[in-house]
N, C-alpha and C positions, 0 to 999 in steps of 0.2 A: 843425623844431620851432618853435612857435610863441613871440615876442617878449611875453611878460606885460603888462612894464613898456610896450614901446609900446602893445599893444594897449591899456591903462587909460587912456595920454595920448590916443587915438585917440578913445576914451569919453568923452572928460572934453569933447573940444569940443561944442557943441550941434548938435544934430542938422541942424540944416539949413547951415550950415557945412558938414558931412561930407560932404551930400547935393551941395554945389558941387563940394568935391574929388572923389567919385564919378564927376560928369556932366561934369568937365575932363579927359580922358584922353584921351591921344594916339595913335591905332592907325596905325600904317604904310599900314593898308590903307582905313580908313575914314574917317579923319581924325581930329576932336575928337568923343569918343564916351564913354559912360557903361563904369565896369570896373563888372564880377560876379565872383562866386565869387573875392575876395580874402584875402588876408593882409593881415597889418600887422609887419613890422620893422621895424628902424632901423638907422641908418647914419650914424655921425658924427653925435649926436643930433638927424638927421634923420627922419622915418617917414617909411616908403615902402610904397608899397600894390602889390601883383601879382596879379594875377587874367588874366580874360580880356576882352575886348570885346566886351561886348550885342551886338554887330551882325554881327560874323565869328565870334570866339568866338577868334583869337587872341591871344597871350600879351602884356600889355600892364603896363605900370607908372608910378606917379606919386609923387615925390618933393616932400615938405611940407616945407619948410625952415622951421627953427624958429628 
């Protein structure tokens, strides 16, 4: 199920902001790599984005501490 209330905080930064936390993601296998096909939760009014990694296409995540 998807997080409303993160998704809106997710919204609310300006777009090229988002676009850095996007292109900062960590793959095990490819290194610092761009996530796709994401979510948006939160965690300890943290957002956290899960998708996969542009480049392998494995499961990856990035934690915005607020």
């Amino acid at each position: 199920m998807r997080d409303e209330l993160a998704h809106k905080r997710w919204m609310s930064l300006p777009e090229h902001i988002r676009k850095k936390f996007e292109g900062n993601v960590f793959c095990r296998s490819c290194g610092v790599t761009t996530i796709v096909d994401y979510s948006v939760d939160s965690d300890n009014h943290n957002l956290v984005l899960e998708g996969s990694c542009k480049t392998c296409g494995r499961k990856v995540a990035r934690v915005i501490e607020s």
